[in-house]
C-alpha positions in Angstrom: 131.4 215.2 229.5 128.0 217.0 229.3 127.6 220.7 229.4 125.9 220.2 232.6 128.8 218.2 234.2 130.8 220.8 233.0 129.5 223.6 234.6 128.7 221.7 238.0 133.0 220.8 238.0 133.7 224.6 237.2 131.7 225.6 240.0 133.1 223.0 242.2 136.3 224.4 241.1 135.6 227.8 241.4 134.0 227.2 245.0 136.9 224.8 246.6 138.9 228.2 245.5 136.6 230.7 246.9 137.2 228.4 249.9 140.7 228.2 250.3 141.1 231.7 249.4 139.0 232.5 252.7 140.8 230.2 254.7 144.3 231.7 254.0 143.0 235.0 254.6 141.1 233.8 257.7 145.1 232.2 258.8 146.7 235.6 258.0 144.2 237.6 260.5 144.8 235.2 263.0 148.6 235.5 262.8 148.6 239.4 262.6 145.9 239.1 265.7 148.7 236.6 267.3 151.9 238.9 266.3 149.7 242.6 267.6 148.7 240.7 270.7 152.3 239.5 271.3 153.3 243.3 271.2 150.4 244.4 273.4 151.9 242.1 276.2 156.0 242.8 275.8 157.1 245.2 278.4 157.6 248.4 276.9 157.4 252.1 276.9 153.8 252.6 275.0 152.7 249.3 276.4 152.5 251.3 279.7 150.3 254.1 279.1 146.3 254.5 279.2 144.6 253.9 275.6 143.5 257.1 275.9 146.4 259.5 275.8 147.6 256.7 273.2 144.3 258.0 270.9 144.5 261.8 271.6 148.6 261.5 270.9 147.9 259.4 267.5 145.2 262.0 266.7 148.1 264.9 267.5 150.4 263.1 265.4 148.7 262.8 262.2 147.3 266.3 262.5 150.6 267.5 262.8 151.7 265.7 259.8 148.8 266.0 257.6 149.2 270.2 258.2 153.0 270.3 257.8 154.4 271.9 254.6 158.1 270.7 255.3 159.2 267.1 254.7 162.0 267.5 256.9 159.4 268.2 259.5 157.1 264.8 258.3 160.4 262.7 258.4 161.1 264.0 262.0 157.6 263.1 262.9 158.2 259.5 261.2 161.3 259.2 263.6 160.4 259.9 266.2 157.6 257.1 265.5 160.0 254.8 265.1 162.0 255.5 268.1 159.0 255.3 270.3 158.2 251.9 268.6 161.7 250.7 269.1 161.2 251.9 272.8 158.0 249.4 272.8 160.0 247.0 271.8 158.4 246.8 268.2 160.4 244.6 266.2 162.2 247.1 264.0 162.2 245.3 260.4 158.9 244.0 261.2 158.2 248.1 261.7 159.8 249.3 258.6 158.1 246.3 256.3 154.6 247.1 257.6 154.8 250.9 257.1 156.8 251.2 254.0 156.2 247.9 251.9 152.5 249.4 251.8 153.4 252.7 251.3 156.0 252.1 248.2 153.3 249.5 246.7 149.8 251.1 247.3 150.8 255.0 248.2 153.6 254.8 245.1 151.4 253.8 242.2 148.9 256.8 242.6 152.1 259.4 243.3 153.7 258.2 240.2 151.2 260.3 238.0 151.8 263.1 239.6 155.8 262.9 238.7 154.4 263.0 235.4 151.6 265.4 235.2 152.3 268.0 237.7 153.5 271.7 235.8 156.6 273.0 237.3 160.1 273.7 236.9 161.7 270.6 234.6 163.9 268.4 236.9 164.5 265.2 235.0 164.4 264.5 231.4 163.7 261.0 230.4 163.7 259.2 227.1 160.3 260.2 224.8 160.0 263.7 225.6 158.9 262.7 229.4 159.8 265.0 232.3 159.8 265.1 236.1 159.3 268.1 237.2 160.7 269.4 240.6 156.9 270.4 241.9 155.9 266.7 240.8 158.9 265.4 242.4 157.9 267.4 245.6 154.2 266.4 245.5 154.6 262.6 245.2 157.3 263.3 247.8 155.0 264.7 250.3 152.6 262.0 249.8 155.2 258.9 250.4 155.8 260.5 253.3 152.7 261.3 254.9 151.3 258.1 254.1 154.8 256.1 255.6 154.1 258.6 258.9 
């Protein structure tokens, strides 16, 4: 096999994956557009009111939880979020894996550091000299929740 033949089959390779790769994604937008407009149609309690007091209230609610300095006060917010998206007939697994497998994945690994890095009051002592401290703790805290509200 030439160097040119090669190259042209690497290409071909690289391009039949470039392709397949688009059309999965392509698949998975059509199925969350499917699933979201499925919701949209169900009979419940959000379903029922005007877009626009849906914006100003989503607005509200993250202003509210972006300016809170209490997690008990963010996890109420989150709550009540999820009872008005039980209310709206929101499937409530489907709910919880949407909000929190992103959050623990994505919001997680840039929180960890600041378990680690964060001066404070020691809370946990680990193996090689590595401690949590109770600010950290708090900090990465506040962040997992915000981002799951």
């Amino acid at each position: 096999m030439s160097l040119s033949t090669a190259t042209q089959h690497l290409r071909r390779h690289a391009r039949s994956g470039f392709i397949e790769r688009t059309l999965v994604d392509i698949n998975n937008a059509l199925e969350q557009s499917v699933f979201a407009e499925k919701l949209a149609r169900r009979k419940g309690l959000l379903q029922g009111i005007d877009a626009r007091v849906k914006v100003i209230a989503l607005i509200l609610f993250l202003l509210a939880v972006n300016l809170s300095h209490s997690l008990l006060v963010i996890a109420g917010l989150y709550f009540g979020a999820l009872i008005l998206a039980v209310l709206s007939r929101v499937p409530f697994w489907a709910y919880l894996k949407r909000t929190w497998a992103f959050t623990l994945i994505f919001t997680g690994i840039i929180a960890l550091p600041a378990l680690l890095i964060t001066p404070g009051p020691a809370w946990v002592h680990l193996p090689l000299g590595v401690i949590i401290t109770q600010t950290g703790a708090r900090t990465a805290l506040f962040l997992l929740f915000r981002a799951g509200a």
